[in-house]
C-alpha positions in Angstrom: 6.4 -0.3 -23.5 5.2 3.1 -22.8 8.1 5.3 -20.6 7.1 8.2 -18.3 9.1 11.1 -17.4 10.0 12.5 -14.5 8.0 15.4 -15.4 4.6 12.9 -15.6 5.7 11.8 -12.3 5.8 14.5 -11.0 3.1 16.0 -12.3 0.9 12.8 -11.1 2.1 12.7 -7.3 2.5 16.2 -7.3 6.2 16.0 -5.8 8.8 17.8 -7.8 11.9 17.4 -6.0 14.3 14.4 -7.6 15.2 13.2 -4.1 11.6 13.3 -3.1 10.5 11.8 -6.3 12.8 8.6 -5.9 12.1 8.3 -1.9 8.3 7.9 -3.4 9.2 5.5 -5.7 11.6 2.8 -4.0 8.4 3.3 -1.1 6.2 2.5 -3.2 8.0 -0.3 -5.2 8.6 1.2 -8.7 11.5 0.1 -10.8 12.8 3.1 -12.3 16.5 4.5 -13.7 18.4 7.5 -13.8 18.8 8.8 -17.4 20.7 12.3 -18.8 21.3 14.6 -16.3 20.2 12.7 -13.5 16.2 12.7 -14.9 14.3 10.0 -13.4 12.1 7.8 -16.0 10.3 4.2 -15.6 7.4 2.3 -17.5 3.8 2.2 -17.4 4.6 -1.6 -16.5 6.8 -0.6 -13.6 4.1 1.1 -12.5 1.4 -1.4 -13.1 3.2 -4.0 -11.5 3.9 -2.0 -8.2 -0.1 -1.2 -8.2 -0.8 -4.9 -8.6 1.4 -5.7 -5.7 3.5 -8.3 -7.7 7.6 -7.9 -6.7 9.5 -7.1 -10.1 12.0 -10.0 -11.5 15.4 -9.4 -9.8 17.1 -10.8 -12.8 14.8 -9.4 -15.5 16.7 -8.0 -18.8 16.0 -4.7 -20.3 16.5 -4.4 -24.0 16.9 -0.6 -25.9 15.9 0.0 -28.8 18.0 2.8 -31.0 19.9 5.5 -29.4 
């Protein structure tokens, strides 16, 4: 599972403010978490799935992997 960066999102809806950012994203229906410092990240599948107009799992698990 690919993870993008706040920076990559940023850069790809050219909005650069966090609040902004995350106002863009529940709109548009992308999953995404708040990691160190506050930086925003999600997944290429988040993403996907919001294109694709399916509604993410509400109960779906997310495993890490390492530290």
């Amino acid at each position: 599972m690919a993870l993008v960066t706040q920076e990559e999102l940023a850069k790809a809806t050219g909005i650069k403010r966090t609040d902004a950012l995350t106002a863009i994203l529940v709109k548009q229906g992308i999953s995404f978490f708040y990691g160190k410092g506050g930086r925003i990240w999600t997944t290429e599948h988040a993403i996907n799935t919001a294109l694709a107009g399916i509604k993410p799992e509400t109960n779906a698990k997310i495993e890490f992997i390492g530290d």
